[in-house]
N, C-alpha and C positions, 0 to 999 in steps of 0.2 A: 761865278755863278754857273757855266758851262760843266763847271769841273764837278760843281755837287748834283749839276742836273744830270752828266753820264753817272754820278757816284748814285747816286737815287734808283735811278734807272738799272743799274749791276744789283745791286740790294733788291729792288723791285723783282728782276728776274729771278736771285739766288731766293727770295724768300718765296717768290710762285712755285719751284723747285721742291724748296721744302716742301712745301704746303704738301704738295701732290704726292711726294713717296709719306710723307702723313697720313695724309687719306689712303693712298693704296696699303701702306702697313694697319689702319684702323679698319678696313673695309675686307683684310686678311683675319683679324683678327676677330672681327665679329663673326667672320664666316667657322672660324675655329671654333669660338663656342657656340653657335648653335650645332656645330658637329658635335661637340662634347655635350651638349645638352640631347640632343636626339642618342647619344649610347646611352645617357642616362636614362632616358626613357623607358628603350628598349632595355637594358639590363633589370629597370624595376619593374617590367613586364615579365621578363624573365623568373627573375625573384618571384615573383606572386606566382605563374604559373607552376615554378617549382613547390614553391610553398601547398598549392592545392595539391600537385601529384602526390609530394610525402601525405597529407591528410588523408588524399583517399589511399595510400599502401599502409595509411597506419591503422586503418578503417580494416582495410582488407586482412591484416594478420590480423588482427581481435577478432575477427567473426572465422578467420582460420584457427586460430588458438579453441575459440568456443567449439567448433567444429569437433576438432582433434579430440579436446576432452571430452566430447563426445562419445565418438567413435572407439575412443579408450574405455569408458563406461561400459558400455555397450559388450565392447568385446570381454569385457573381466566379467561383466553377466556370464554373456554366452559359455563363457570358460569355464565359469562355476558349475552351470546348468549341463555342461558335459562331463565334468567329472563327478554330476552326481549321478547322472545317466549311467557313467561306467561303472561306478562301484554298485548300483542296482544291479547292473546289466551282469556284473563279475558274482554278486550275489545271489541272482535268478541261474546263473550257470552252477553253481556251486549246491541250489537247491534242486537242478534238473538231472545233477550224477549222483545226488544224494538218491533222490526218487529212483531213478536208473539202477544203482547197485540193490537198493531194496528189491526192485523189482526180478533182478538176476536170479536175486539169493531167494525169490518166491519161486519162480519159475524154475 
């Protein structure tokens, strides 16, 4: 009876033992994943905050694209409107040496 109450006793201890690096490995490991759970967090804050940046740079070249083609319009106006300038302007030269040589050949 001695012999199973030290044998009880040795089991008692080696199973306290256990227990404890139990708890300390389950008490590790839940600390693991709330670490893992908190990057996940932050990564799908991440994610979202990224997600609006693209939105608003995709926001921001569409209203640059409209712009451009804009400013492209614009300019092929302007272009036309000077090269009709010149060819008047190359025209009214051409009718002022007209006048001019008449004028020579009166005078």
């Amino acid at each position: 009876l001695k012999k199973e109450q030290v044998d009880d006793e040795t089991k008692k201890v080696y199973c306290g033992v256990q227990f404890d690096e139990s708890d300390d490995k389950k008490k590790a490991l839940e600390r693991t994943l709330a670490d893992l759970q908190t990057v996940i967090e932050e990564t799908k804050e991440g994610i979202a905050t990224a997600t609006e940046e693209i939105a608003a740079l995709l926001k921001g070249i569409t209203e640059l694209d409209k712009s451009v083609a804009q400013a492209t319009e614009q300019r092929q106006a302007e272009n036309a409107e000077y090269k009709d300038l010149m060819a008047s302007n190359g025209a009214a030269k051409e009718l002022i040496l007209f006048a001019k040589n008449r004028m020579n050949k009166f005078y």
